[in-house]
C-alpha positions in Angstrom: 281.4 -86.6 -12.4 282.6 -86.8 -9.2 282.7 -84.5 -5.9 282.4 -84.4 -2.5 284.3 -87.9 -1.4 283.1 -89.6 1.8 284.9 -91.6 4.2 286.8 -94.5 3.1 284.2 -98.0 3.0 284.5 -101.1 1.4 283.5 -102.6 -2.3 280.5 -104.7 -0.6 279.5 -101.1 1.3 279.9 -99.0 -1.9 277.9 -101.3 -3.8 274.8 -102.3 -1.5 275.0 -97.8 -0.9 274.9 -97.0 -4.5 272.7 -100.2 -5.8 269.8 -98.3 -3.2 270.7 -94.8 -4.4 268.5 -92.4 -5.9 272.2 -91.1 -7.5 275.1 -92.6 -9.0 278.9 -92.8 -6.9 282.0 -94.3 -8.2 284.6 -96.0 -6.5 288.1 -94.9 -5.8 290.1 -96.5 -3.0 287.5 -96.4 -0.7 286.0 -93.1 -1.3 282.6 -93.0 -2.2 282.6 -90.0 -4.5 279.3 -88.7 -6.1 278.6 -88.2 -10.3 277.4 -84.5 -10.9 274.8 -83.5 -13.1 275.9 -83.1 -16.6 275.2 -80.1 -19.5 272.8 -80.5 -22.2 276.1 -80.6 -24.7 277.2 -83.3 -22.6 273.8 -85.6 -22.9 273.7 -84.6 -26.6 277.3 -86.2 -27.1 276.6 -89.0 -25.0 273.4 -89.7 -27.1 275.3 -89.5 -30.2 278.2 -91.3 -29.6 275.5 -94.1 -27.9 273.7 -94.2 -31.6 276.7 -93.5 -34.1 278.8 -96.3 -32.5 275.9 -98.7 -31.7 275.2 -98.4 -35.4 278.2 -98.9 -36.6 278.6 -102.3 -34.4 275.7 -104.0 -36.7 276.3 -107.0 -37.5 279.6 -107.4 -35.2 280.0 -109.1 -32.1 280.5 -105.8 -30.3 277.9 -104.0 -28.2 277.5 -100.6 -26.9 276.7 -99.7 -22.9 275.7 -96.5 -21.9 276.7 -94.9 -18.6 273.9 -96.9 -16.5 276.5 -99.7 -16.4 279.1 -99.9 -13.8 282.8 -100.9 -14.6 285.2 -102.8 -12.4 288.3 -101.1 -12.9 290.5 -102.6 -10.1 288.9 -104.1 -6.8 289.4 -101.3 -5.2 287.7 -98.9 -8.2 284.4 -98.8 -9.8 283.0 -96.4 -12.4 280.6 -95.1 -14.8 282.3 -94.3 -18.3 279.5 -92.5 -19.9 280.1 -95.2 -23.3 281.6 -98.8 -23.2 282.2 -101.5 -25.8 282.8 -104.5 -25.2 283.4 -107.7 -28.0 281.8 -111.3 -27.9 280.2 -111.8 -24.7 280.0 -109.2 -22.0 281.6 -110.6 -18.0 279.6 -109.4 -15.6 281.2 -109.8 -11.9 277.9 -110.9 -10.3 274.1 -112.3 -10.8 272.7 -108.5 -10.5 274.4 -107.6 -14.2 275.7 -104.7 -13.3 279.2 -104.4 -13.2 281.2 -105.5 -16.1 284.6 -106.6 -16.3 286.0 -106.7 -20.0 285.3 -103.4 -21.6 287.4 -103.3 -24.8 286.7 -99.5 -25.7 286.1 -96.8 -23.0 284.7 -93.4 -24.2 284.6 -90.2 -21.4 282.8 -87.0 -22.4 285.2 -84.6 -20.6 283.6 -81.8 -18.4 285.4 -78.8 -16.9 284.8 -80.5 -13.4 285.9 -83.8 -14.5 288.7 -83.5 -17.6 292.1 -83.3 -15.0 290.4 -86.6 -13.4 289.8 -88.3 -16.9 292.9 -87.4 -18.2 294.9 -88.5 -14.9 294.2 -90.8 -12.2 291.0 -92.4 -14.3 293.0 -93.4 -16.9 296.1 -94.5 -15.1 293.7 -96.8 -13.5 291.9 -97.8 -17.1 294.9 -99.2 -18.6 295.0 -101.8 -15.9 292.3 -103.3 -17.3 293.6 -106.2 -19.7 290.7 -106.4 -22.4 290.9 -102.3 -22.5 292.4 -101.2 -26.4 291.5 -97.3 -26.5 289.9 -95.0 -24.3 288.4 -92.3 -26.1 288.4 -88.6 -24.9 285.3 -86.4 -26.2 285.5 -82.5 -25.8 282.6 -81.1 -25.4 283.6 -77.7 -25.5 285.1 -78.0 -29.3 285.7 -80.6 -31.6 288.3 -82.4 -30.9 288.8 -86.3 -29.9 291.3 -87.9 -28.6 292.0 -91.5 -28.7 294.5 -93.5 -26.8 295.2 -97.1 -28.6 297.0 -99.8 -26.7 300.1 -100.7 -28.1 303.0 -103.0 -27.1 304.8 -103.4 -23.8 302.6 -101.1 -22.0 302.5 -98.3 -24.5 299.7 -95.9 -25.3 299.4 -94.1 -28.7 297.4 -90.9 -29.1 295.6 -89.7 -31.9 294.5 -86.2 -31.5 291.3 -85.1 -34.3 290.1 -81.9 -34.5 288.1 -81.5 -37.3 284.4 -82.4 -38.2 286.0 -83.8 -41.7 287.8 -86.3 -39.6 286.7 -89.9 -39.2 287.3 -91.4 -35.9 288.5 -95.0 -36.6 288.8 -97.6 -33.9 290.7 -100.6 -35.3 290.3 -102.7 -32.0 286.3 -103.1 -32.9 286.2 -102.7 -36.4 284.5 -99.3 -36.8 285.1 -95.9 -38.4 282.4 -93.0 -37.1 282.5 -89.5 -38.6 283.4 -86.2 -36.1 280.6 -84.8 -38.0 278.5 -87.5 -36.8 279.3 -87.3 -33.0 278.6 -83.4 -33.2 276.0 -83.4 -35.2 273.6 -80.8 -33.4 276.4 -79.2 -30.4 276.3 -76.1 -30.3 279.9 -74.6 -28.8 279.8 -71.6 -26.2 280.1 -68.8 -27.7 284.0 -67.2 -27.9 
């Protein structure tokens, strides 16, 4: 995820910047701030949460994105969860089709550089997003995922798995996907 910020510019500047960019940036009140390279458990978790949920869409009206697709989180914030889902048909903010609007489920593989951001400002932001119902937190240095549902009156309820018996299930699309299945193949560093 993110480092090195650069000086504050606007939505139209970030966007034209990082449309042109060998690189990915996100967005966050003006600061331009660069995605960092990820680990191979990272891309392995991120490829398996890509297939296990994308399969377990068929047949719904729900679709999978990988990180290639930019979120709006707020005009003044844009990002790149590394897996969204979004129900029905997908808003896109503009005729290039690359920033979407209503994500309905959020999923962040959390890195040592990035888990304080994910957990804080990121997701303070993400649950001003109307059509958002969980945001999904993927450890990558155990197992253990933790899922924030949407509730009433601005409350957020968290279920906290931690075993590869466990079966992550996300009422808000329809789907149940087994830990075992998301970490199939990670190897953990060593204790």
């Amino acid at each position: 995820m993110a480092s090195n910020p650069i000086t504050k510019i606007s939505v139209e500047e970030y966007l034209a910047l990082d449309r042109a960019a060998e690189f990915r940036s996100e967005l966050l009140d003006g600061a331009m701030v660069a995605m960092s390279g990820g680990s191979a458990r990272h891309s392995g978790l991120q490829i398996n949460l890509a297939v296990t949920v994308q399969s377990a869409l068929q047949g719904t009206s729900c679709q999978a994105f990988s990180s290639d697709l930019r979120v709006r989180v707020s005009p003044r914030m844009y990002t790149y969860p590394d897996l969204t889902v979004v129900c029905g048909k997908a808003a896109l903010a503009d005729e290039r089709h690359d920033i979407l609007l209503n994500p309905k489920v959020i999923f962040e593989v959390l890195s040592p550089s990035t888990e304080n951001y994910d957990r804080g400002i990121k997701f303070r932001y993400y649950r001003s997003i109307e059509s958002l119902q969980d945001y999904i937190l993927v450890a990558q240095d155990q197992i253990r995922i933790e899922q924030y549902t949407r509730g009433e009156a601005h409350t957020w309820t968290l279920h906290d798995y931690q075993s590869s018996d466990e079966t992550l299930r996300i009422e808000s699309i329809g789907v149940s996907v087994a830990l075992a299945r998301i970490y199939e193949r990670i190897e953990f560093p060593s204790e």
